[in-house]
ROSE-4610 file (N, C-alpha, C; in Angstrom, 1 decimal, always signed):
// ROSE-4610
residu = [X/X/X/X/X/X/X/X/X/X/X/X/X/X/X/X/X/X/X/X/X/X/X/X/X/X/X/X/X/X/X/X/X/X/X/X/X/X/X/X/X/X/X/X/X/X/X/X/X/X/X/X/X/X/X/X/X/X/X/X/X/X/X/X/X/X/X/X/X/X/X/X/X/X/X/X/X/X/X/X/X/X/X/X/X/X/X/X/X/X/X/X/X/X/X/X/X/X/X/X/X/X/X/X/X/X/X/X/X/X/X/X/X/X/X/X/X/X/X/X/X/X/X/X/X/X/X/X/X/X/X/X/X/X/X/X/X/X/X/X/X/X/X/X/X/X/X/X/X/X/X/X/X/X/X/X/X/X/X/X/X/X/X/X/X/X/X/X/X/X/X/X/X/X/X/X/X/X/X/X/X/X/X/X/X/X/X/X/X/X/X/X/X/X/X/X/X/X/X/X/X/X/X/X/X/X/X/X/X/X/X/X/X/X/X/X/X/X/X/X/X/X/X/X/X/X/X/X/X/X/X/X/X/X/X/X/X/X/X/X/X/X/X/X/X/X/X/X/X/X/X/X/X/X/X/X/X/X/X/X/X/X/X/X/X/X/X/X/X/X/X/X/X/X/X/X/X/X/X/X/X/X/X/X/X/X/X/X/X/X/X/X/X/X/X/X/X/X/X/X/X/X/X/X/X/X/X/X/X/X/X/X/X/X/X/X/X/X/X/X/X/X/X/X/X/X/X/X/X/X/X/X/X/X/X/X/X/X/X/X/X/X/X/X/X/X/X/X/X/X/X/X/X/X/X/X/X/X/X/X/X/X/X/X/X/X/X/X/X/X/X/X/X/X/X/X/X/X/X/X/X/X/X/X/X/X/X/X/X/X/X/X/X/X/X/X/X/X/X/X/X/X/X/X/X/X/X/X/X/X/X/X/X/X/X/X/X/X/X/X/X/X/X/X/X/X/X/X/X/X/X/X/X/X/X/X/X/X/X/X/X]
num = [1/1/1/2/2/2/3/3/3/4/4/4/5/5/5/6/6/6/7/7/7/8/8/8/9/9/9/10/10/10/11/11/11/12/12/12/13/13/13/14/14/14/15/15/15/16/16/16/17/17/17/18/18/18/19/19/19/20/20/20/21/21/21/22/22/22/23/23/23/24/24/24/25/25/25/26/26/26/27/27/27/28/28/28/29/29/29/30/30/30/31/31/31/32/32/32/33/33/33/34/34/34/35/35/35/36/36/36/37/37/37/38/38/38/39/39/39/40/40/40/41/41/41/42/42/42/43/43/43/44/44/44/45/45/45/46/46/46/47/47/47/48/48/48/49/49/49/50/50/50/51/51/51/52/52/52/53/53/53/54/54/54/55/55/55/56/56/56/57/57/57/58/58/58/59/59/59/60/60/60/61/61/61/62/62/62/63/63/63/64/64/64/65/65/65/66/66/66/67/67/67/68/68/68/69/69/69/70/70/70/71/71/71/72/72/72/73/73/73/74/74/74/75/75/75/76/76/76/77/77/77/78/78/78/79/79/79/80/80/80/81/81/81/82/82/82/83/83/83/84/84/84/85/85/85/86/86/86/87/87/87/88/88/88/89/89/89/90/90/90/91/91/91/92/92/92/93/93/93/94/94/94/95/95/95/96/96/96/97/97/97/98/98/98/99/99/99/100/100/100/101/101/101/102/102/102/103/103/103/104/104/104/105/105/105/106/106/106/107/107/107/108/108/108/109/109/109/110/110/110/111/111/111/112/112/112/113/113/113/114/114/114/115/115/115/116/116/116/117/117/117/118/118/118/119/119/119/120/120/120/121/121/121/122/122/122/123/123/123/124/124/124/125/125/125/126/126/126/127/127/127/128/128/128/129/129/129/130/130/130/131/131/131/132/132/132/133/133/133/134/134/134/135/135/135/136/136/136/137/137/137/138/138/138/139/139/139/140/140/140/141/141/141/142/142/142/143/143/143/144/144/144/145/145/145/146/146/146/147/147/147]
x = [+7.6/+7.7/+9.1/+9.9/+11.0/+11.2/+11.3/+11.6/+11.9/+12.3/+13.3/+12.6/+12.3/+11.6/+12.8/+12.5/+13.2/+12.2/+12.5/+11.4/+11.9/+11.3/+12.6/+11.1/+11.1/+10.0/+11.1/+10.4/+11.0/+9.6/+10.2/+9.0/+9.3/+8.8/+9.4/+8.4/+7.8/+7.7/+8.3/+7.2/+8.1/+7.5/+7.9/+7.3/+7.0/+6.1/+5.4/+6.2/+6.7/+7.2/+6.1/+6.0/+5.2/+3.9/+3.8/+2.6/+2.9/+1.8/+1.8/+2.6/+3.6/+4.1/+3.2/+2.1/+1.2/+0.7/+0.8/+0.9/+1.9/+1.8/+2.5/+2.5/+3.6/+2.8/+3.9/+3.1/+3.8/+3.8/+5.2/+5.7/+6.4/+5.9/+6.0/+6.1/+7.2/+7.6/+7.7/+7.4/+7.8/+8.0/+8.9/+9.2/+9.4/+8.7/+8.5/+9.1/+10.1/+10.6/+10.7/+10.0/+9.7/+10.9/+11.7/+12.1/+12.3/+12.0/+11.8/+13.0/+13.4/+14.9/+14.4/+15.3/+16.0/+14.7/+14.0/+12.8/+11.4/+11.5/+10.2/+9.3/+7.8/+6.8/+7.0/+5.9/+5.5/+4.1/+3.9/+2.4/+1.7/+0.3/-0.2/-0.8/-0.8/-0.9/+0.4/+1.3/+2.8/+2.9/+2.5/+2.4/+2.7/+3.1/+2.9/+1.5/+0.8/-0.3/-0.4/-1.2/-2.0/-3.5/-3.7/-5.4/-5.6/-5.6/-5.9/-6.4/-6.1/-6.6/-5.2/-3.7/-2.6/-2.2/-2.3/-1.8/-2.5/-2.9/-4.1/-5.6/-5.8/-7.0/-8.3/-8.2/-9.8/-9.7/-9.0/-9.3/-9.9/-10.5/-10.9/-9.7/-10.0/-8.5/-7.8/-6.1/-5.6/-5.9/-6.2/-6.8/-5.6/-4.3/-3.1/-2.7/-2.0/-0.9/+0.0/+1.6/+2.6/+3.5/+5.0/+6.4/+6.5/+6.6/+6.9/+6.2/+6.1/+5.0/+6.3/+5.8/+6.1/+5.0/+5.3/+4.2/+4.5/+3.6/+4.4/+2.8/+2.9/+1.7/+2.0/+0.9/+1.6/+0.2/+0.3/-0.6/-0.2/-1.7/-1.5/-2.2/-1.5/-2.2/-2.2/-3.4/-3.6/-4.6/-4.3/-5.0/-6.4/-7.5/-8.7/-8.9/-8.6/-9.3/-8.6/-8.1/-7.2/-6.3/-7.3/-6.1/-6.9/-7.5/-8.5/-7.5/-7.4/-6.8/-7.5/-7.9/-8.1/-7.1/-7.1/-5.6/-6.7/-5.9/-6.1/-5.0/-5.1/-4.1/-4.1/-3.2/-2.9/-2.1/-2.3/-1.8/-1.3/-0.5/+0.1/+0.8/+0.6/+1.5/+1.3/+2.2/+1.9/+3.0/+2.2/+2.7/+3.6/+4.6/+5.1/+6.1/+6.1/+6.5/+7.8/+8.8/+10.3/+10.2/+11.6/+11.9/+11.3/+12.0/+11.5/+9.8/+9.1/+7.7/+7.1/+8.5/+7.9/+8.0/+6.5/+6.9/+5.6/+5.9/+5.3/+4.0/+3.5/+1.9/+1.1/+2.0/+1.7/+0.9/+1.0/+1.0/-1.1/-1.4/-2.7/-2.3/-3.9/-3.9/-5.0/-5.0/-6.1/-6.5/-7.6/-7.1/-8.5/-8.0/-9.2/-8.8/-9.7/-9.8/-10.4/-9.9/-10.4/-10.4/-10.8/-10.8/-9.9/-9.0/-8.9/-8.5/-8.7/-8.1/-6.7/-6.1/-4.8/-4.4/-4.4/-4.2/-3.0/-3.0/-1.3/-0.3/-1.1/+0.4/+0.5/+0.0/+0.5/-0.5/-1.6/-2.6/-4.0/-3.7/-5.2/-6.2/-7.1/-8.8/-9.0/-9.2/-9.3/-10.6/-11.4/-12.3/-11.8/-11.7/-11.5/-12.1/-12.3/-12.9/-12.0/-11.7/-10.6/-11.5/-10.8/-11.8/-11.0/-11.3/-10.3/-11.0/-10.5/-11.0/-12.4/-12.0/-12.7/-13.9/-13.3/-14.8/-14.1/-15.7/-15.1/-15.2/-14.5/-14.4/-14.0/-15.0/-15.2/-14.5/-13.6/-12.3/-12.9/-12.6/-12.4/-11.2/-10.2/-9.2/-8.8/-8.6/-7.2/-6.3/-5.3/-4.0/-2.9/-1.4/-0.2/-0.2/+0.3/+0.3/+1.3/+2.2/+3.1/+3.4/+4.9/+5.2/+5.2]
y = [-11.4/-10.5/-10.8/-9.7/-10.1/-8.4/-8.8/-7.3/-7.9/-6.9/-7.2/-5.9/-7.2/-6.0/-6.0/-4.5/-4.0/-3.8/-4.4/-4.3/-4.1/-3.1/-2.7/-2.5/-3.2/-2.3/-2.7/-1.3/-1.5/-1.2/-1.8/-1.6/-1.4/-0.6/+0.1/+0.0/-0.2/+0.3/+1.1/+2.0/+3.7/+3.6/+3.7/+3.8/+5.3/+5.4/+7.2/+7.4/+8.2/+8.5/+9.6/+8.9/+9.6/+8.8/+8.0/+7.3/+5.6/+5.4/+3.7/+2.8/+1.8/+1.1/+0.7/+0.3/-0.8/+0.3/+1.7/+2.4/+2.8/+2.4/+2.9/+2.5/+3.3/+4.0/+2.9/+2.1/+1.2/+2.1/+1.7/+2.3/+1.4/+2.0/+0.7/+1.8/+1.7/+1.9/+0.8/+1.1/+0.5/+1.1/+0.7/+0.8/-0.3/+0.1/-1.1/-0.3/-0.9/+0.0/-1.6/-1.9/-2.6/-2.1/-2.8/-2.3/-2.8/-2.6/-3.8/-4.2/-5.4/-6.0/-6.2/-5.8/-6.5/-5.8/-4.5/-3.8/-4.7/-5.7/-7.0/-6.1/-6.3/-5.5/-5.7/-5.1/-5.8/-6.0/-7.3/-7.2/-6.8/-6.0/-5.3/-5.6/-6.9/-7.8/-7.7/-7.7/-7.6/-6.2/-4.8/-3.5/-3.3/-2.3/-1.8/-1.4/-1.7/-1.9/-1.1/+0.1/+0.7/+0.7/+0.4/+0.7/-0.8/-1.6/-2.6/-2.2/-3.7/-3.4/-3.4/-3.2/-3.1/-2.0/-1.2/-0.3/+1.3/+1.7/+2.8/+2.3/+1.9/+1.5/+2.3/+3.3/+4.4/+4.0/+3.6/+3.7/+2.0/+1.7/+0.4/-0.4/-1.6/-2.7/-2.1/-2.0/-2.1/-0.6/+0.7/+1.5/+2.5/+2.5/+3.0/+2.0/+2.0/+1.1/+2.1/+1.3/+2.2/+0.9/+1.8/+0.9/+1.0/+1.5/+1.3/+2.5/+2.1/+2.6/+3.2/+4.4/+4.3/+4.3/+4.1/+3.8/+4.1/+4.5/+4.5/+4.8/+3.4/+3.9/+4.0/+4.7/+5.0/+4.9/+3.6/+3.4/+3.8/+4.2/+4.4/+3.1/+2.2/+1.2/+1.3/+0.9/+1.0/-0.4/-1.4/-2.1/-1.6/-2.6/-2.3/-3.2/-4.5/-5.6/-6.9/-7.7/-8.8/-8.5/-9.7/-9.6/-8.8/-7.6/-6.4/-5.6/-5.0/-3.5/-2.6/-1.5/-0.4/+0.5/+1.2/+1.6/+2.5/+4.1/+4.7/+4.6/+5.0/+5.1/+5.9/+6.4/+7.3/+6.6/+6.2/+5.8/+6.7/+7.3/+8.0/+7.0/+7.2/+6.5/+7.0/+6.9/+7.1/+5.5/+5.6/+4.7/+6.0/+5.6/+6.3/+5.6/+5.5/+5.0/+5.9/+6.1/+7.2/+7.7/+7.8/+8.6/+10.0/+10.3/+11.8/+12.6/+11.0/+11.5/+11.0/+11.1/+11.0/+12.6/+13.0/+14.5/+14.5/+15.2/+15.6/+15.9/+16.7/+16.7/+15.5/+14.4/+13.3/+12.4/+12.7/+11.7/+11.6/+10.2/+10.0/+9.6/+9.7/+9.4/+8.7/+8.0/+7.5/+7.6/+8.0/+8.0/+7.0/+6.5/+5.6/+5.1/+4.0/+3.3/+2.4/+1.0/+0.0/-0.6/-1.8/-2.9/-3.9/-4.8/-5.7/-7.0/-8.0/-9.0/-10.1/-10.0/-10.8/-12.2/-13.1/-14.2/-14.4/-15.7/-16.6/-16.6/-16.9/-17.0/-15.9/-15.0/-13.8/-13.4/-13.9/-13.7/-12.6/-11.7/-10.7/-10.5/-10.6/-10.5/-8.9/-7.9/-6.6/-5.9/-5.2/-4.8/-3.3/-2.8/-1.3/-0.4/+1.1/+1.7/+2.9/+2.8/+3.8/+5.1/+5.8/+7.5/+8.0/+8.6/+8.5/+10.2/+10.9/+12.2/+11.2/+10.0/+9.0/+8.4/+7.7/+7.1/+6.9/+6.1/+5.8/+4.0/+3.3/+1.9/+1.1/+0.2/-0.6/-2.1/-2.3/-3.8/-4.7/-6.1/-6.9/-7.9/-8.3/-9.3/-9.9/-10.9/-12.1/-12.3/-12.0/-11.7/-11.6/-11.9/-11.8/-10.6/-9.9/-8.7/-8.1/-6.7/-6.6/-5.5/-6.0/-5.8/-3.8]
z = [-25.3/-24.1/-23.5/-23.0/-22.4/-21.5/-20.5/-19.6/-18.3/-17.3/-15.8/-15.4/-13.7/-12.7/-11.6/-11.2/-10.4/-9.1/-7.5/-6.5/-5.1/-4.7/-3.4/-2.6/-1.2/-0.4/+1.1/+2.0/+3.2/+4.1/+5.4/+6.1/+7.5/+8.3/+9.9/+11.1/+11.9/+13.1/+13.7/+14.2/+14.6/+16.3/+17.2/+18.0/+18.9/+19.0/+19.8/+20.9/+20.8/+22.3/+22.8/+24.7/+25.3/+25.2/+24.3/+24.3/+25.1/+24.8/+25.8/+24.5/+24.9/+23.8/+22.9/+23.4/+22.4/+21.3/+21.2/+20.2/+19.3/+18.0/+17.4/+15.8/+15.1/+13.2/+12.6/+11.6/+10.6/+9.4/+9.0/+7.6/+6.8/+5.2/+4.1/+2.9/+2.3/+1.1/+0.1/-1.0/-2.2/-3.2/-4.4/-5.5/-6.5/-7.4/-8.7/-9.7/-11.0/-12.1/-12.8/-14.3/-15.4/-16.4/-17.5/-18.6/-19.6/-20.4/-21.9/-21.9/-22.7/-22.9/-25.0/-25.1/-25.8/-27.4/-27.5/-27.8/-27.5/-27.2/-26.5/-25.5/-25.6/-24.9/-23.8/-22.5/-21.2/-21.4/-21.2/-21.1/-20.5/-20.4/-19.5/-18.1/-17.8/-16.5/-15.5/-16.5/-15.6/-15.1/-16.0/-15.4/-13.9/-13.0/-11.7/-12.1/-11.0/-10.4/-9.4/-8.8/-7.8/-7.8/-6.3/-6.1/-5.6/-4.8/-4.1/-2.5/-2.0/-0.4/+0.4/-0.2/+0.5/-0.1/-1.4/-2.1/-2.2/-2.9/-2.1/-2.3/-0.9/-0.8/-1.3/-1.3/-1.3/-2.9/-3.5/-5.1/-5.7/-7.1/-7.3/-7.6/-7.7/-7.7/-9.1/-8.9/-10.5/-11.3/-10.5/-10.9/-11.7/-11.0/-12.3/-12.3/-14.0/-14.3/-15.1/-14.9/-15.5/-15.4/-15.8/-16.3/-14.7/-13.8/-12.6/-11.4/-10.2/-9.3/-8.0/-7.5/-5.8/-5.0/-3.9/-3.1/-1.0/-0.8/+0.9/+1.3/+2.4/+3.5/+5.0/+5.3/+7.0/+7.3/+8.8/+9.5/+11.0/+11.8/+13.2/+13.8/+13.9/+15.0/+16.5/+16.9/+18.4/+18.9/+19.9/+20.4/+21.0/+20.5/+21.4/+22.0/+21.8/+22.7/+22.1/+23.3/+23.2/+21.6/+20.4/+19.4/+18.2/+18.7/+18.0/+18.0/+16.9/+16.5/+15.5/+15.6/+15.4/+14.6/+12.9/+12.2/+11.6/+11.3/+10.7/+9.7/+8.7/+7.7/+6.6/+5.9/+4.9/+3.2/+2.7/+1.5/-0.1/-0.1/-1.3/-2.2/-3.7/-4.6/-6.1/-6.6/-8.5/-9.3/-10.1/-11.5/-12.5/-13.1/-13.8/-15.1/-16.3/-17.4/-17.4/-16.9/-17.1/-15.8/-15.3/-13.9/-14.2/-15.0/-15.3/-15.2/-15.4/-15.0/-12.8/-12.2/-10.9/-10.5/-9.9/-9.5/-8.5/-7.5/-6.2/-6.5/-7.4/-8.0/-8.6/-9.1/-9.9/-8.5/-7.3/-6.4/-6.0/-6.3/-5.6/-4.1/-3.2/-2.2/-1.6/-0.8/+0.2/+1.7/+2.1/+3.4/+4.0/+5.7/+6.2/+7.6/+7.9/+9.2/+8.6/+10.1/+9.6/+11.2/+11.2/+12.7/+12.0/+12.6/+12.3/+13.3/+13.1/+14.0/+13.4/+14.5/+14.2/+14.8/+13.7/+14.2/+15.0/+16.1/+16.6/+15.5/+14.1/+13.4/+11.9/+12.5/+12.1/+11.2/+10.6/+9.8/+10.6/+9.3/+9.9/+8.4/+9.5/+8.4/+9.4/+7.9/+7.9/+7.0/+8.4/+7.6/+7.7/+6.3/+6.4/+5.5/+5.6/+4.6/+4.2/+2.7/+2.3/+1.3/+1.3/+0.8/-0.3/-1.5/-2.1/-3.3/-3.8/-4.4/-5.7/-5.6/-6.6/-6.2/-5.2/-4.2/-2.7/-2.0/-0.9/-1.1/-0.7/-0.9/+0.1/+0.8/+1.9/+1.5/+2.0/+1.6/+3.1/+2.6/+3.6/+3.3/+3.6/+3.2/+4.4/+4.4/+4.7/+4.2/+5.0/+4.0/+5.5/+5.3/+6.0/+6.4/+7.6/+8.3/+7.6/+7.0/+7.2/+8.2/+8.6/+9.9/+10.3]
């Protein structure tokens, strides 16, 4: 095996205007692109991966794989109580093996709500339920916030 990943993600806080600060929409792109070196395979563990509890949730774990993935989620967070939050969210993405195969119809989606609590040092345990044209799929994780 021999191949080079390429991995770009960004991530925003948008804040609502007109709304109370403590509301507002997190945004998260990513892009993954895989390429063989040298004619050496990828092995299929290394693949872009979609369908987790960060990536489109409504779907089962690992549910596409390709030579490389895009991905963008947008959540609406809003506090309910001390370190309680409440997120609806939207998740779009595809796996694609050649640029040539990224196209606007190729794109799955997720959509959901969840509760979650946030630790002092930045850690949240997240219960959420994501809905997907496949199933609906109820996640629980601990895992680093991203911002």
């Amino acid at each position: 095996y021999k191949f080079n990943r390429l991995s770009v993600e960004i991530q925003q806080f948008v804040p609502l205007p007109f709304m109370a600060k403590n509301r507002r929409l997190a945004l998260r792109g990513t892009f993954e692109k895989l390429d063989r070196l040298s004619g050496k395979q990828i092995p299929f563990y290394e693949l872009s991966m979609l369908g987790s509890a960060s990536t489109l949730r409504g779907y089962d774990q690992n549910r596409f794989r390709g030579k490389g993935s895009l991905l963008f989620n947008l959540e609406y967070r809003y506090p309910v109580w001390d370190a309680w939050d409440a997120v609806l969210f939207l998740d779009e993405g595809q796996v694609f093996d050649d640029y040539q195969d990224l196209r606007l119809d190729a794109f799955h989606y997720s959509i959901g709500a969840g509760l979650r609590f946030l630790s002092a040092r930045g850690f949240i345990a997240r219960i959420e339920l994501g809905y997907s044209k496949e199933m609906i799929r109820a996640l629980f994780a601990i895992s680093p916030n991203f911002k």
